[in-house]
C-alpha positions as CSV (number, residue, x, y, z in Angstrom):
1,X,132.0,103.4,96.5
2,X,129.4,105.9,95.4
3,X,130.2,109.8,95.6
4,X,128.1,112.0,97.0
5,X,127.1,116.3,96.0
6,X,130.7,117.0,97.2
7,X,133.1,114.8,95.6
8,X,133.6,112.6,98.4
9,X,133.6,108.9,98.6
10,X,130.2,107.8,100.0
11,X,130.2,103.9,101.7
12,X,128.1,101.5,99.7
13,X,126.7,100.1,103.0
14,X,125.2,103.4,104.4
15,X,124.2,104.2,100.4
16,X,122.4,100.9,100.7
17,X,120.5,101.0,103.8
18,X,119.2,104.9,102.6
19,X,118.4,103.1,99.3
20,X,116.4,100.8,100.8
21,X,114.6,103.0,103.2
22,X,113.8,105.1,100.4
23,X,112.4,102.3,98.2
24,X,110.2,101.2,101.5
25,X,109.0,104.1,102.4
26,X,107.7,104.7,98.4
27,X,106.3,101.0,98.7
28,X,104.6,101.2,102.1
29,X,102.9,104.9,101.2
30,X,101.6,103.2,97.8
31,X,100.0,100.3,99.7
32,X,98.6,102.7,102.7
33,X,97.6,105.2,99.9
34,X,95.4,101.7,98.3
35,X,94.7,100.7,101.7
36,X,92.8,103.9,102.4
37,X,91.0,104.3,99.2
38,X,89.7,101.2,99.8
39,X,88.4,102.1,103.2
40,X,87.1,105.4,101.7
41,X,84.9,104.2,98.5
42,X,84.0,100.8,100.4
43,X,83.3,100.5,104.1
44,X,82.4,96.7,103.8
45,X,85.9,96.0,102.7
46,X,87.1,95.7,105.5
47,X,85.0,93.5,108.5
48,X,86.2,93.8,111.8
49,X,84.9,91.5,114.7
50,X,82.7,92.2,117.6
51,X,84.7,92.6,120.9
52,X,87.8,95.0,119.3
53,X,88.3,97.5,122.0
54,X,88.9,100.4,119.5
55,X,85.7,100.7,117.4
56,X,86.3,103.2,114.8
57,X,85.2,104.3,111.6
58,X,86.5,102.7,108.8
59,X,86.0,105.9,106.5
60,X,88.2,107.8,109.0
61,X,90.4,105.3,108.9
62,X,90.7,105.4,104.9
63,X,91.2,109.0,105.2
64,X,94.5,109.0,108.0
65,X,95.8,105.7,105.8
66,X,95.6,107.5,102.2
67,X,97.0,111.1,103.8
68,X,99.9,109.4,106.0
69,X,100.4,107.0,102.9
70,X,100.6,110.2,100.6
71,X,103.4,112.0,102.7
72,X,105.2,108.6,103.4
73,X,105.9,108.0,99.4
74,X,107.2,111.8,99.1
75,X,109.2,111.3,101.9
76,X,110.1,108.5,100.7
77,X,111.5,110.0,96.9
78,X,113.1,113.1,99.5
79,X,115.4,110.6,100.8
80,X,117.1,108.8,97.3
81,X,117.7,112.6,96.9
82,X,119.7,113.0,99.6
83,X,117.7,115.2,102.3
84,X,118.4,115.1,105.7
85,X,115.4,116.4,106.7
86,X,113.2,113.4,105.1
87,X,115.7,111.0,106.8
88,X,113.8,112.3,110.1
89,X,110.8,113.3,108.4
90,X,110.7,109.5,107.2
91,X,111.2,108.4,111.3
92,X,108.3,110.2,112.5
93,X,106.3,109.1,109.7
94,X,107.2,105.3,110.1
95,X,106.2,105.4,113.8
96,X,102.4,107.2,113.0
97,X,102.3,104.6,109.9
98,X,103.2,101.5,112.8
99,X,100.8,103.3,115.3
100,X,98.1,103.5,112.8
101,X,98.4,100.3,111.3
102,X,98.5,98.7,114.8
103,X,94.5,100.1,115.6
104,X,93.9,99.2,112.0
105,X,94.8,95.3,112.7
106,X,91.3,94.1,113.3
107,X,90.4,95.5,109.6
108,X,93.0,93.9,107.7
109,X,95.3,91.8,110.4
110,X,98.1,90.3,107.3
111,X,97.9,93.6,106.1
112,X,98.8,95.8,109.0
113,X,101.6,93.1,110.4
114,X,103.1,93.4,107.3
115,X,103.4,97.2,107.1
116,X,104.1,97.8,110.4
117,X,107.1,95.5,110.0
118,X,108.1,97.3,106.7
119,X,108.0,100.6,109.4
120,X,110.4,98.7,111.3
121,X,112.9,98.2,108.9
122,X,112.7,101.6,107.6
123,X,113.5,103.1,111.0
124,X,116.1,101.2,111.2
125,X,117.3,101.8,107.6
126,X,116.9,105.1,108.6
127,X,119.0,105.4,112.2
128,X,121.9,103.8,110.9
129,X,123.0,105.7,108.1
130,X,124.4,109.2,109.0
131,X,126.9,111.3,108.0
132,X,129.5,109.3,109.1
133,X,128.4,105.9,107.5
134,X,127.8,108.0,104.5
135,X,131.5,108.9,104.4
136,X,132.7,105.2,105.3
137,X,134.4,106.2,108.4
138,X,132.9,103.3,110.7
């Protein structure tokens, strides 16, 4: 078992699932943070088809990707320190990263599946360790 600020024992299993949300989060800003730079220095990247309902602009698009990709990754390195507040700062995040991801699907369809399943598992990652997981009492 790891130990955490105070000296106590911390369980491996809730130090694994923060771990891993961490390391997400930090991989899925980096790709959204790419994704959108893309989108900004090259609108013909990404071709949509004809009859999407939502027809936006892919620049925008480039712009909302690389900013929520940006604060995802530092969220991302807040929770392998340790703060609570990224835990729910990384939640909120992960749902606009789904949401936005979901309207981006006729751009890039692989692309946005993928990510918003990454979101998924850190939300999860996320919700199950607390403070009581951290100290092994479940």
């Amino acid at each position: 078992m790891a130990m955490d600020r105070s000296g106590t024992e911390v369980s491996g299993w809730a130090f694994g699932f923060a771990a891993f949300a961490g390391a997400i989060m930090l991989m899925v800003g980096i790709f959204q943070a790419f994704a959108g730079i893309a989108a900004i220095f090259n609108d013909e990247f990404f071709v949509v088809g004809k009859n999407y309902t939502f027809d936006l602009d892919v620049t925008a698009w480039g712009w909302i990707h690389l900013i929520i990709g940006v604060i995802v990754a530092l969220a991302g390195i807040a929770v392998y320190g340790g703060a609570t507040w990224a835990r729910a700062v990384g939640i909120v995040l992960a749902i606009l990263s789904a949401v936005a991801n979901f309207f981006f699907i006729p751009y890039y369809p692989v692309w946005s599946v993928l990510i918003i399943a990454l979101d998924i598992a850190v939300i999860w990652a996320l919700t199950v360790y607390d403070r009581d997981a951290a100290l092994g009492r479940r």
